[in-house]
C-alpha positions in Angstrom: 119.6 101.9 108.0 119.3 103.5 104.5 115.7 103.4 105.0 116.1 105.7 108.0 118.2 108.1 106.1 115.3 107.9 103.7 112.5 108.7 105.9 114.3 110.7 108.5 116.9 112.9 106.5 116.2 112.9 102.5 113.9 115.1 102.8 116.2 118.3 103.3 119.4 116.5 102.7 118.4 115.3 99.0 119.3 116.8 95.6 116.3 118.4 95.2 115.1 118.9 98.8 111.3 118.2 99.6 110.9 120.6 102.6 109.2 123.3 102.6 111.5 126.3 103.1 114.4 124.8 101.7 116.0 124.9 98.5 119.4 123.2 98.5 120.4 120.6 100.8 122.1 121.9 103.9 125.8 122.6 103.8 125.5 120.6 100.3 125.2 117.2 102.1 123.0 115.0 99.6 122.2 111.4 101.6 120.8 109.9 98.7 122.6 106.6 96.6 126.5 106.8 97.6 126.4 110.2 99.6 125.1 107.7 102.6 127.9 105.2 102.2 130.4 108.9 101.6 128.7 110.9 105.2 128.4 107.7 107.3 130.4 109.4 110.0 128.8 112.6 110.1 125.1 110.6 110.3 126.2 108.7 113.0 127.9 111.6 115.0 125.1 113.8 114.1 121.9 111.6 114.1 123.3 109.1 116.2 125.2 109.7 119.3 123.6 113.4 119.4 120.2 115.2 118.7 121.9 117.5 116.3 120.1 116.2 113.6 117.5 116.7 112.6 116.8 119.8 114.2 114.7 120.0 116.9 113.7 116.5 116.0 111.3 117.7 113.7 110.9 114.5 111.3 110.4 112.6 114.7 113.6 110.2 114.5 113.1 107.8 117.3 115.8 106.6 120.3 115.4 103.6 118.3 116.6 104.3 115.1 119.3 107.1 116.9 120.8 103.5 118.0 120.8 102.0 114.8 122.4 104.8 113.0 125.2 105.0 116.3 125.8 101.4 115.9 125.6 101.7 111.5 129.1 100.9 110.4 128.9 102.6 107.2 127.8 99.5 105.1 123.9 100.0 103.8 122.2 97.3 105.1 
């Protein structure tokens, strides 16, 4: 799951965001260490269940890993 989060969301929603274009992470949700464990809910609700994130599926998250993260409970595993 964390890996995931890594691949699929850290690179906008970190402390120092990687993407091109942006500069602080979006509405100043960091998903990197404990702010994964602390935004569970809104990764599953927003990666999970819906397509919301990330937008327009631009890091290419997969059905697959859209089920893991709807299933994640909020532990890293």
């Amino acid at each position: 799951m964390e890996e995931i989060v890594a691949t699929r969301c850290s690179m906008c929603h970190a402390a120092q965001p990687v993407w091109e274009g942006i500069a602080t992470p979006p509405r100043g949700v960091v998903l990197e260490g404990d702010g994964i464990r602390r935004h569970a809910e809104q990764i599953r609700l927003q990666a999970g269940y819906s397509s919301a994130m990330p937008p327009a599926n631009i890091t290419g998250i997969t059905p697959q890993e859209r089920a893991v993260l709807a299933a994640w409970s909020g532990d890293i595993k």
